[in-house]
VOMARSE-137190 format. One record per residue (C-alpha): residue in one letter; residue number from 1; x, y, z. Coordinates in Angstrom, 3 decimals. Each point is the difference from the previous one (the first is absolute). Layout:
<atoms>
residu->a num->NUM east->X north->Y up->Z;
...
</atoms>
This chain:
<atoms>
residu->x num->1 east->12.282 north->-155.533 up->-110.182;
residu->x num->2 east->-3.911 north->0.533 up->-0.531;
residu->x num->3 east->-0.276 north->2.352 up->2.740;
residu->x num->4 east->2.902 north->1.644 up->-1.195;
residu->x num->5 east->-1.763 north->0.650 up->-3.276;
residu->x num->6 east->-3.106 north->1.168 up->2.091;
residu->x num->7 east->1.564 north->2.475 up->1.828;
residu->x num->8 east->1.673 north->1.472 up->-3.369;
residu->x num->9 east->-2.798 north->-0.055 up->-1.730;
residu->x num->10 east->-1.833 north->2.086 up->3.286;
residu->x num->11 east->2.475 north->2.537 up->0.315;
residu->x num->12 east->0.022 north->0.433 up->-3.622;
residu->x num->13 east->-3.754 north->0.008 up->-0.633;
residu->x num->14 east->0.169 north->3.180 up->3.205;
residu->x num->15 east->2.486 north->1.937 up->-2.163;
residu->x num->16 east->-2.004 north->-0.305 up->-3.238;
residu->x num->17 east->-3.479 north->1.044 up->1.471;
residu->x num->18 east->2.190 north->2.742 up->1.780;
residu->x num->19 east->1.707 north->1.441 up->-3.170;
residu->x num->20 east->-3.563 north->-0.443 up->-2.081;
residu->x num->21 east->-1.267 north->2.468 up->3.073;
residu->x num->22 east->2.960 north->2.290 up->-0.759;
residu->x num->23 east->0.116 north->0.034 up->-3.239;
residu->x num->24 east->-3.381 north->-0.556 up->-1.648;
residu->x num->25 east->-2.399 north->0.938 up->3.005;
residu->x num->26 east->1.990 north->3.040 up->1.510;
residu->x num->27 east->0.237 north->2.099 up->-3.459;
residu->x num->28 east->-3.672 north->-0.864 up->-0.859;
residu->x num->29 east->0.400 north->-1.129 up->-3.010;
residu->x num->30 east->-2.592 north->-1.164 up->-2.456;
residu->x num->31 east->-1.244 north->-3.538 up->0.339;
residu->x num->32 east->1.567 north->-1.220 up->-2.885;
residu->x num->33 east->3.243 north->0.807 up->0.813;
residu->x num->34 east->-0.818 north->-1.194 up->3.807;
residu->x num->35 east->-0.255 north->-3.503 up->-1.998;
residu->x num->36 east->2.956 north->0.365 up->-1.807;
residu->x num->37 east->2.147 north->0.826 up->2.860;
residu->x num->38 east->-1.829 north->-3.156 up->2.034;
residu->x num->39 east->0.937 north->-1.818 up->-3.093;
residu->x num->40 east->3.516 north->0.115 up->0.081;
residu->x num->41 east->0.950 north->0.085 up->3.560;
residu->x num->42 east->-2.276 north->-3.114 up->0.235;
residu->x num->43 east->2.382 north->-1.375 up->-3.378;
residu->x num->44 east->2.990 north->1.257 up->2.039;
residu->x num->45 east->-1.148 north->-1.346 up->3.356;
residu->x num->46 east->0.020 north->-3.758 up->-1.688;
residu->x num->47 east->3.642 north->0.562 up->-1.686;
residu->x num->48 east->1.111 north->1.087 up->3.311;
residu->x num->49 east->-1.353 north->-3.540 up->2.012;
residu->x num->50 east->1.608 north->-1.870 up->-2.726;
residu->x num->51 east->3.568 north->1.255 up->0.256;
residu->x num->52 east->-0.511 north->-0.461 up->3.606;
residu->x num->53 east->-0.971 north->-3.509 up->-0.473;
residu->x num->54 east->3.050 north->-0.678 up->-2.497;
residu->x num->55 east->2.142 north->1.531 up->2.558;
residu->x num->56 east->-1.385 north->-2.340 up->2.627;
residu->x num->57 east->0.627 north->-3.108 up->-2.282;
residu->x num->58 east->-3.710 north->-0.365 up->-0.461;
residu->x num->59 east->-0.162 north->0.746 up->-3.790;
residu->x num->60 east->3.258 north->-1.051 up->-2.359;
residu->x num->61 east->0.900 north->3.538 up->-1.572;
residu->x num->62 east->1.788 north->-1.334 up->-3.202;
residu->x num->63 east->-3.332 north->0.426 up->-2.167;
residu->x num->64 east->-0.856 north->3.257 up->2.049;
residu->x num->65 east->3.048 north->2.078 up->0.858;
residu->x num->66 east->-1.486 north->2.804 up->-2.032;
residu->x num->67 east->-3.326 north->0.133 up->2.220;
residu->x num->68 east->2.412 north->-0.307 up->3.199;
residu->x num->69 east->2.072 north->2.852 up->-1.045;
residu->x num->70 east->-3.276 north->2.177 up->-0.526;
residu->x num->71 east->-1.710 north->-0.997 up->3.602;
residu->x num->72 east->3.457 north->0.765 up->2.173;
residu->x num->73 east->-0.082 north->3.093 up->-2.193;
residu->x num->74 east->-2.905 north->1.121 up->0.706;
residu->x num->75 east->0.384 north->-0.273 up->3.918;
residu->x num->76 east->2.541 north->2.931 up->-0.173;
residu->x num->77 east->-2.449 north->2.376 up->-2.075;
residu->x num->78 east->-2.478 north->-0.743 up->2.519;
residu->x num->79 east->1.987 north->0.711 up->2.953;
residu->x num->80 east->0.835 north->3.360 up->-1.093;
residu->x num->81 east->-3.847 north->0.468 up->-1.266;
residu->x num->82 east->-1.276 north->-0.616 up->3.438;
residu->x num->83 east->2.869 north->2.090 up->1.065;
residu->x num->84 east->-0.867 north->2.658 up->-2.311;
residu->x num->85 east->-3.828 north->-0.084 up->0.312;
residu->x num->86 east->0.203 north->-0.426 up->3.671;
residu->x num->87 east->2.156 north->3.950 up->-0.357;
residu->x num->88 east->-2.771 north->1.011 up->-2.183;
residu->x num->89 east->-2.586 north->-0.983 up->2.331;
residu->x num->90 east->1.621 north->1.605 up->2.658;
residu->x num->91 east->0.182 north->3.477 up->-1.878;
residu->x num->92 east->-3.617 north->-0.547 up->-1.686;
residu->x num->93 east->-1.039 north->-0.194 up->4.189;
residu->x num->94 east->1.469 north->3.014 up->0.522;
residu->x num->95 east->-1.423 north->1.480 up->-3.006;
residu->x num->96 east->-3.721 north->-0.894 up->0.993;
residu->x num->97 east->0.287 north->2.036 up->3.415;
residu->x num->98 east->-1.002 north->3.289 up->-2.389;
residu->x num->99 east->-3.427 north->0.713 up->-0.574;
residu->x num->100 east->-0.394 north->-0.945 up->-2.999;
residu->x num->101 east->0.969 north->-3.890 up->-1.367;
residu->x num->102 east->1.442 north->1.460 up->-3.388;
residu->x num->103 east->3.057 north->0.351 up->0.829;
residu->x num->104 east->0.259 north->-3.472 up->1.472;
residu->x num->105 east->-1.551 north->-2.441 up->-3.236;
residu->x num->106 east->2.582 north->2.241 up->-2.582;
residu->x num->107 east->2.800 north->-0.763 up->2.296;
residu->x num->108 east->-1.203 north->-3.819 up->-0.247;
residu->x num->109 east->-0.272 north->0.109 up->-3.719;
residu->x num->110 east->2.898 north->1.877 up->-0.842;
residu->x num->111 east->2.062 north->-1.706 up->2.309;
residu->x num->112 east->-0.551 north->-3.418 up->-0.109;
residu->x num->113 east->1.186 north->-0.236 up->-3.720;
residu->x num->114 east->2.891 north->1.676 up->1.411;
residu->x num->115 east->0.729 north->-2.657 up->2.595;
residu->x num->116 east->-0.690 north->-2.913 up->-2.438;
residu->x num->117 east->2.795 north->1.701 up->-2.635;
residu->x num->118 east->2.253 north->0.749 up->3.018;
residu->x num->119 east->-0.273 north->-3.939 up->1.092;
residu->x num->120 east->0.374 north->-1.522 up->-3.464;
residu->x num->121 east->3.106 north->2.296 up->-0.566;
residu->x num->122 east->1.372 north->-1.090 up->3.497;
residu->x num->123 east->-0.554 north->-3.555 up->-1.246;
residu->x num->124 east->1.601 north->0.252 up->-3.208;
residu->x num->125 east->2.761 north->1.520 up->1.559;
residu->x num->126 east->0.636 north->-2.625 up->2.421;
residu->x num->127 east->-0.383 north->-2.627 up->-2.732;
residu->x num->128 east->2.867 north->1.565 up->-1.639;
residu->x num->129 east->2.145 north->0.498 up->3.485;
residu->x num->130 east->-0.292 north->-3.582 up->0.494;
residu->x num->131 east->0.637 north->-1.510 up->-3.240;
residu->x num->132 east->3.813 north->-0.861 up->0.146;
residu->x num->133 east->2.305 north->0.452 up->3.743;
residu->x num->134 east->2.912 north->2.347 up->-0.196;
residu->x num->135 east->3.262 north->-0.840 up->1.398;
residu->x num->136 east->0.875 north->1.017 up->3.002;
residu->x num->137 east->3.472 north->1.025 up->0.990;
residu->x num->138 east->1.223 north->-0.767 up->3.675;
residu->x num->139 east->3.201 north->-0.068 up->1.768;
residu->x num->140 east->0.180 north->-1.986 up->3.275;
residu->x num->141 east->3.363 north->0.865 up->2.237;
residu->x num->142 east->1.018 north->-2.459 up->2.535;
residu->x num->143 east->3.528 north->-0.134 up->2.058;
residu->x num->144 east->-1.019 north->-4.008 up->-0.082;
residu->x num->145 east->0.350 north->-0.465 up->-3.064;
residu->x num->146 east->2.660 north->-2.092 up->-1.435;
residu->x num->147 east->2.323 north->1.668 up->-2.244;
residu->x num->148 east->-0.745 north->-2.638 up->-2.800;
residu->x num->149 east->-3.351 north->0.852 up->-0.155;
residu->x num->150 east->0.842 north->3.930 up->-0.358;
residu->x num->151 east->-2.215 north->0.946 up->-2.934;
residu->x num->152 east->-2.664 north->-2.830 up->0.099;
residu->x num->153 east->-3.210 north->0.580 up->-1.563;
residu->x num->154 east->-3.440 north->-1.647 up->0.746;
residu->x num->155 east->-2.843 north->0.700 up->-2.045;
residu->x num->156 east->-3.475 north->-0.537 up->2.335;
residu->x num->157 east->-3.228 north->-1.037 up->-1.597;
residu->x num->158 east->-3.008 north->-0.139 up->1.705;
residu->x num->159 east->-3.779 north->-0.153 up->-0.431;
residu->x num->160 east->-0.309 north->-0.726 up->-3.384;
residu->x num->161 east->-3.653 north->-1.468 up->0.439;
residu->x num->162 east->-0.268 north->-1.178 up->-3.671;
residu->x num->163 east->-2.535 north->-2.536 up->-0.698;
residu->x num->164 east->-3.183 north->1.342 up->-0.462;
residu->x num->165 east->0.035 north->3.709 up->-1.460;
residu->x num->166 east->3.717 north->-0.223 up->-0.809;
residu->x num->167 east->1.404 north->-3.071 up->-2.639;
residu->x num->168 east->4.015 north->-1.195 up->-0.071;
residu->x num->169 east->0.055 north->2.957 up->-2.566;
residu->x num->170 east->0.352 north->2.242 up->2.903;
residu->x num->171 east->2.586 north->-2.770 up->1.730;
residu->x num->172 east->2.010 north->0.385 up->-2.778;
residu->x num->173 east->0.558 north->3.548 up->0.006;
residu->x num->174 east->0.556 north->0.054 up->3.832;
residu->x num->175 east->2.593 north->-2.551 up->-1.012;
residu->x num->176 east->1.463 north->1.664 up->-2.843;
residu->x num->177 east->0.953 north->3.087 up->2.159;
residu->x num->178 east->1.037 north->-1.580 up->2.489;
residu->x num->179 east->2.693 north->-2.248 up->-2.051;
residu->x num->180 east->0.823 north->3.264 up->-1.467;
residu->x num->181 east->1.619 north->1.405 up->3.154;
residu->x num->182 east->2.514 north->-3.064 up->-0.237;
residu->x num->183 east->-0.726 north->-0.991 up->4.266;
residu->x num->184 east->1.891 north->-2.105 up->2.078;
residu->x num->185 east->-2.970 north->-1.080 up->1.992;
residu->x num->186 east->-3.416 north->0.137 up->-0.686;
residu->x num->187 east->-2.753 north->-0.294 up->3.002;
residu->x num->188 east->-3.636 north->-0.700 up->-0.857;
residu->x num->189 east->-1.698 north->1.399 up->3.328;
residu->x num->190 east->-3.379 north->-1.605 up->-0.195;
residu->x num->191 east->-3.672 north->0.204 up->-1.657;
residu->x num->192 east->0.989 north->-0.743 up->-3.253;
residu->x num->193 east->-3.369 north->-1.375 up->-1.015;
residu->x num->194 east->-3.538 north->-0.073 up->0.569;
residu->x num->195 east->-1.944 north->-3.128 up->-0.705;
residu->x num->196 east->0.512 north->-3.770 up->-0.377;
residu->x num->197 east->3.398 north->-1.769 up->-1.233;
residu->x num->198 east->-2.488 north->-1.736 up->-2.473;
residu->x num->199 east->-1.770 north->3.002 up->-1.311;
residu->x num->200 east->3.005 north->3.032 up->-0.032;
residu->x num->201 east->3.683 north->-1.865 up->0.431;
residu->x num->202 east->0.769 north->0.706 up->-3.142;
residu->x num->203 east->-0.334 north->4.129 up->0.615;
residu->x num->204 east->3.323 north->-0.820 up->2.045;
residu->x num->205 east->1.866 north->-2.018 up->-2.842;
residu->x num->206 east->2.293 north->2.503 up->-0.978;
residu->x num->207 east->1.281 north->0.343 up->3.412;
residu->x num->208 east->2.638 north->-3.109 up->-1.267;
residu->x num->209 east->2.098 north->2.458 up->-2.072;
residu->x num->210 east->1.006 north->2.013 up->3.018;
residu->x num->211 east->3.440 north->0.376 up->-0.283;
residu->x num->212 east->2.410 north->0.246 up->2.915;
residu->x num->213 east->3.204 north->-1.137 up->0.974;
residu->x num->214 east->-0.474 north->-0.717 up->3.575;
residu->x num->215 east->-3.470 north->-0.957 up->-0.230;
residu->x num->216 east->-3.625 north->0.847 up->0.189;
residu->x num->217 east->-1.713 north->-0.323 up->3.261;
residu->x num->218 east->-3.985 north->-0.084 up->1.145;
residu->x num->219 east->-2.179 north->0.345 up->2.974;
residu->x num->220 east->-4.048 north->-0.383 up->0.328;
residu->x num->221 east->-1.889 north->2.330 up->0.765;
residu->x num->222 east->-3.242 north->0.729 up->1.063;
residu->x num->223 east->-1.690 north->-0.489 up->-3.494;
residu->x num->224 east->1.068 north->-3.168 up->-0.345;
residu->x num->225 east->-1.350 north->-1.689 up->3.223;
residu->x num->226 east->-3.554 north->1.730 up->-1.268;
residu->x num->227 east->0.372 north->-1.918 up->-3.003;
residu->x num->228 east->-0.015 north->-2.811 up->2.635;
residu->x num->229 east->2.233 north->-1.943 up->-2.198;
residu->x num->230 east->3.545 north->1.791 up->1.385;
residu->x num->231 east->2.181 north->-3.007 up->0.042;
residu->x num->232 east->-1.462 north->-1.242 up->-3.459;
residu->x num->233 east->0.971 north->3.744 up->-0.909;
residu->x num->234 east->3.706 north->-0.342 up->1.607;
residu->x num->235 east->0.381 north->-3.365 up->-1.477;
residu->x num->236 east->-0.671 north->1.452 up->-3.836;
residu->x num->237 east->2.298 north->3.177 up->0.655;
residu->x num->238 east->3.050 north->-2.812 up->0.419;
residu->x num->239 east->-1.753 north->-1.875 up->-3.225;
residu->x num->240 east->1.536 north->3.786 up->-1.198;
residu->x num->241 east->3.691 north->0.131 up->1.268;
residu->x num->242 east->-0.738 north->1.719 up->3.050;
residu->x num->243 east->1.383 north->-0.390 up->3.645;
residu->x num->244 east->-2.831 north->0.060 up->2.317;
residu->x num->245 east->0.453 north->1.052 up->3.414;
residu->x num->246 east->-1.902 north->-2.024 up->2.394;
residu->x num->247 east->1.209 north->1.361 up->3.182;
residu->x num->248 east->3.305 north->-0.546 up->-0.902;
residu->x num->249 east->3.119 north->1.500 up->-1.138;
residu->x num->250 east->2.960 north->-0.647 up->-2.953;
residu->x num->251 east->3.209 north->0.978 up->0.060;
residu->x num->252 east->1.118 north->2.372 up->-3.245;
residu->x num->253 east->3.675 north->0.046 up->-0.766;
residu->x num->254 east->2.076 north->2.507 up->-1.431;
residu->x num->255 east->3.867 north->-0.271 up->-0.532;
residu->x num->256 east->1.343 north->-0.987 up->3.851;
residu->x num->257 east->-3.454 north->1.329 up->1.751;
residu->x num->258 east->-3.310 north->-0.927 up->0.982;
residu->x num->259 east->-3.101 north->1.715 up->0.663;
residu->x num->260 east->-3.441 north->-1.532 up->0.700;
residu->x num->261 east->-3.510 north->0.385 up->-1.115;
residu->x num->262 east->-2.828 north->-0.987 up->1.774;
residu->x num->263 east->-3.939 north->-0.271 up->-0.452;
residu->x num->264 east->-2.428 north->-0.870 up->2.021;
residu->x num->265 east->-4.057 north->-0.760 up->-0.753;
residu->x num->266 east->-2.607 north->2.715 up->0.218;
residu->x num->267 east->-1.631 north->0.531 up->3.422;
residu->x num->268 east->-3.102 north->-1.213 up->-1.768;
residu->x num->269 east->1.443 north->-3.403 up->-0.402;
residu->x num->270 east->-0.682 north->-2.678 up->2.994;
residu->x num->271 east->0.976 north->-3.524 up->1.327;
residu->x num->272 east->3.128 north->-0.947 up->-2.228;
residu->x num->273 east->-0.326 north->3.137 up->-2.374;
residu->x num->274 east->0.426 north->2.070 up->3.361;
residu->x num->275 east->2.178 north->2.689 up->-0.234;
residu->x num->276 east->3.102 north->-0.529 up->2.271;
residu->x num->277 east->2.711 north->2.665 up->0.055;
residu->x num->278 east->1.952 north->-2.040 up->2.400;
residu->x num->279 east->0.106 north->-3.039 up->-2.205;
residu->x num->280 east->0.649 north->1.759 up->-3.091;
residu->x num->281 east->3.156 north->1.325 up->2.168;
residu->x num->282 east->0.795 north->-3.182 up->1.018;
residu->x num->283 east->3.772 north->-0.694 up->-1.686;
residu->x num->284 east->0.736 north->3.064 up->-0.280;
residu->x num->285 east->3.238 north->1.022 up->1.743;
residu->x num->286 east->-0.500 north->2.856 up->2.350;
residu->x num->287 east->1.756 north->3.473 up->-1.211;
residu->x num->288 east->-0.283 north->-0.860 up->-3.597;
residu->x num->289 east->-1.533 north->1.781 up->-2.221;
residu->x num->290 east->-3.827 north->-1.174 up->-0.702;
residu->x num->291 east->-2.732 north->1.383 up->-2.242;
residu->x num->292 east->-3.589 north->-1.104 up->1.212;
residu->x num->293 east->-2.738 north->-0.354 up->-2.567;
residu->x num->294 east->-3.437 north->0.653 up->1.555;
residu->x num->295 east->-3.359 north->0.685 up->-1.814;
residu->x num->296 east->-1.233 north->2.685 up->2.004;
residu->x num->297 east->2.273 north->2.632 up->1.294;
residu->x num->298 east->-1.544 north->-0.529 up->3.903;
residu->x num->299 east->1.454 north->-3.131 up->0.256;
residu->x num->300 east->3.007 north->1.953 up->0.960;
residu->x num->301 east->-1.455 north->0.710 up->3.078;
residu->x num->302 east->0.826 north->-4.090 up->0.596;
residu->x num->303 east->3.356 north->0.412 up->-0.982;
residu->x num->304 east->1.413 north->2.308 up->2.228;
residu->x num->305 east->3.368 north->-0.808 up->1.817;
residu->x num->306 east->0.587 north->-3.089 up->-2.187;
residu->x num->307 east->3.154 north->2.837 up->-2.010;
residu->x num->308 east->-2.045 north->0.202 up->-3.233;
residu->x num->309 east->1.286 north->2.080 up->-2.215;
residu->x num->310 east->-2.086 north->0.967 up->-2.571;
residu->x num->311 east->-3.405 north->-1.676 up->-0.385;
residu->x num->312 east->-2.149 north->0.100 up->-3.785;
residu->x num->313 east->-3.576 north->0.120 up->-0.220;
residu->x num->314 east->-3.273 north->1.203 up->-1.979;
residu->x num->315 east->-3.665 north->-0.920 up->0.669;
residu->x num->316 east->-0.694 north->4.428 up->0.821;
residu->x num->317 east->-0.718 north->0.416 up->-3.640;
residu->x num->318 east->0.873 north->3.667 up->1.346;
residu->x num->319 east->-3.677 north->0.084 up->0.479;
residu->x num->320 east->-0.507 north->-0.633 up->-3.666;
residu->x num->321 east->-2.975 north->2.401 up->-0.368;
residu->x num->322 east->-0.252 north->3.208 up->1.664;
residu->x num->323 east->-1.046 north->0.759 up->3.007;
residu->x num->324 east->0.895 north->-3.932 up->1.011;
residu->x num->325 east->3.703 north->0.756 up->0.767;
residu->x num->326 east->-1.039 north->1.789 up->3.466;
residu->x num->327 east->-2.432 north->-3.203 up->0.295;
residu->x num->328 east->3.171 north->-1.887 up->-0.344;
residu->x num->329 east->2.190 north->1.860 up->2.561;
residu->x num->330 east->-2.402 north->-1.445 up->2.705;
residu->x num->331 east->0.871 north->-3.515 up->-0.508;
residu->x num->332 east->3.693 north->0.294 up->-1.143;
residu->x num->333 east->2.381 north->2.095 up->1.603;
residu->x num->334 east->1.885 north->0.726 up->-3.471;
residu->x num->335 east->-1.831 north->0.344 up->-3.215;
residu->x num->336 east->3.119 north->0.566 up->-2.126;
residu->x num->337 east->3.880 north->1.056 up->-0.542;
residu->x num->338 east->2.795 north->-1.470 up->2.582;
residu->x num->339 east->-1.237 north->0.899 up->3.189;
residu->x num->340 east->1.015 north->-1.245 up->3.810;
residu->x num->341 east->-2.510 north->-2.066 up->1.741;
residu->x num->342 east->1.458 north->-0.339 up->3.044;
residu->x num->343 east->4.177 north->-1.044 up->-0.170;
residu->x num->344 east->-1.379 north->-1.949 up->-3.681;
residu->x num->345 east->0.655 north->2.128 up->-3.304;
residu->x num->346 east->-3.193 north->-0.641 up->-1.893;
residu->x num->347 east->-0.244 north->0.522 up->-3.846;
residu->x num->348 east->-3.587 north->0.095 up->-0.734;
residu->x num->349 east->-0.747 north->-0.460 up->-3.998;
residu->x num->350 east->-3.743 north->1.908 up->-1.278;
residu->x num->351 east->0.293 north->-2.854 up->-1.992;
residu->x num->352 east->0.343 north->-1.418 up->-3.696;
residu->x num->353 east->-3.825 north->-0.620 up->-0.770;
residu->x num->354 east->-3.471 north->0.778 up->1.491;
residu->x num->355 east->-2.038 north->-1.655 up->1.951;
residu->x num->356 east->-3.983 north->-0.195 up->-1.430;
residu->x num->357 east->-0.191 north->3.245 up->-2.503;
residu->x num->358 east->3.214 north->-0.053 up->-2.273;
residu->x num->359 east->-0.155 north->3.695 up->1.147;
residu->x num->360 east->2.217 north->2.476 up->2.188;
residu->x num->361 east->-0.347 north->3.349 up->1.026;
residu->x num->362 east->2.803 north->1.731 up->1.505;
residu->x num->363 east->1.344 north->-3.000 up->1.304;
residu->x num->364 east->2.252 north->-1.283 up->-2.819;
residu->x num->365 east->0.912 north->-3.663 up->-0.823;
residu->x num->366 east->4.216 north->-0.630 up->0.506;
residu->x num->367 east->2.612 north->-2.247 up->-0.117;
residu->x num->368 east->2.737 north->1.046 up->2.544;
residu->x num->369 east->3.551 north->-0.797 up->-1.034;
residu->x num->370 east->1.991 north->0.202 up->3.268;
residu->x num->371 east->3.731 north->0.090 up->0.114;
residu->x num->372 east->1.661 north->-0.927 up->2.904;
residu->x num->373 east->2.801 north->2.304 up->1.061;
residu->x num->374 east->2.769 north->-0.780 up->2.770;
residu->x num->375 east->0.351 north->3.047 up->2.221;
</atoms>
């Protein structure tokens, strides 16, 4: 965990003595405002490392949540500084191939202010974007569906990552919408929290007043095996009324017909917390109808040929902050929406929360309600 720490604090140190270039170097401006700028990027530099270190389990964030909110924060307005100062530069090089440097310092000082407004704004906005998930709307049609379960509808949660920027305050309004859509099923698809079960378990205690006929379901995902306490985690989510799929599956009834659900462990999990589609498969009759709960939506790519017929995941954040999402694409081969992968049906969720910076920008949080159609 030290080195962990080190490296953070490196790469964060780099972008701090690269935005003091940009910003107080670049325009030229006077020495005391140099200092003031070194100041607080320095003041933000620290608030940053500590939210990283309250992520990591390092610090306990109950006495601090305030400071974590402010370092995740700031990482997004710094990311689209160096974005926007790294434009500037750009243009400013440009500028500096005429004869005379004029022209190149007033682009620096008029723009730069320009780019710091323009980042702050993008901020805000994204602060605002992410602050409560939307519901999403989704109809799933299937010829394998039983007729009894015509009309079913399953309300997917997934990466809430409460703990140490976000408090069971923002739990309990995830919870409070969902309960409002009256589901049949509710499926909780992984990185719920960040942090310890000592330090942040009870960011997940309103998760008990889920309400749902059939039940309420849950799979790991990758966030908890970084916590490196994932079956501690698993074993608290049950403390909650929740059905935890450990490569298994459970049978949901509905008048004279039966469907399945199954959910298997993150890819990041190993040894026992493995996952194993083929196991979580196990009992289930072949040509029924079986939803598979995965974290991430590649682990459909494990899953084809086994007749899935619709399988629920999250962990894309839909890139969360823009540009990511074409980051994302690399490693995923869905980012959101129902989309094939292969012969599996794969409803990706953007998610409820936000990993890091409680911020989003055009990548807005969701809850999808699906209902299941025969047809």
């Amino acid at each position: 965990m030290s080195i962990f720490v080190i490296v953070v604090a490196a790469v964060l140190a780099l972008l701090t003595f690269l935005l003091y270039r940009r910003l107080a170097v670049a325009p030229d401006l006077p020495t005391r405002g140099r200092w003031a700028v070194a100041v607080v990027l320095a003041l933000l530099w620290a608030a940053a490392l500590l939210a990283f270190a309250m992520q990591a389990g390092v610090i306990d964030p109950h006495r601090a949540r305030w400071l974590a909110w402010l370092g995740m924060t700031w990482l997004v307005a710094a990311w689209y500084l160096l974005l926007g100062t790294l434009v500037l530069g750009f243009a400013a090089l440009l500028a500096s191939l005429s004869s005379s440097p004029e022209p190149r310092r007033r682009l620096l000082r008029v723009g730069t202010p320009v780019v710091v407004v323009a980042a702050l704004g993008t901020t805000a906005y994204g602060l605002h974007e992410a602050a409560m998930p939307t519901v999403t709307p989704v109809t799933v049609t299937s010829p394998q569906l039983p007729e009894g379960f015509d009309g079913l509808r399953v309300a997917l949660v997934t990466d809430l990552h409460v703990g140490p920027v976000r408090d069971a305050s923002f739990t309990q309004r995830v919870v409070d919408e969902v309960n409002a859509q009256r589901p049949d099923v509710v499926v909780l698809g992984g990185d719920l929290v960040d942090g310890k079960v000592s330090q942040v378990s009870d960011a997940l205690a309103p998760l008990a007043d889920l309400k749902a006929p059939l039940g309420v379901f849950a799979v790991s995902g990758n966030h908890e095996f970084i916590s490196q306490e994932a079956d501690a985690w698993l074993t608290h989510w049950e403390t909650l009324g929740i059905t935890v799929l450990r490569n298994e599956n459970v049978a949901l009834r509905r008048q004279s017909d039966t469907i399945r659900i199954a959910g298997v462990h993150d890819e990041t999990g190993t040894g026992a917390d493995a996952a194993d589609v083929d196991g979580a498969l196990g009992s289930a009759p072949p040509g029924g109808f079986t939803i598979l709960v995965a974290h991430q939506p590649r682990q459909a790519l494990d899953a084809q040929g086994r007749g899935i017929d619709l399988q629920l995941s999250g962990h894309t954040h839909g890139g969360q902050v823009w540009p990511f999402r074409y980051a994302v694409r690399l490693q995923q081969p869905v980012i959101d929406d129902l989309q094939m992968v292969g012969d599996v049906p794969v409803l990706t969720s953007r998610g409820a929360g936000a990993w890091g910076p409680p911020v989003r920008v055009l990548a807005p949080p969701e809850i999808p309600l699906i209902t299941l159609r025969r047809g």
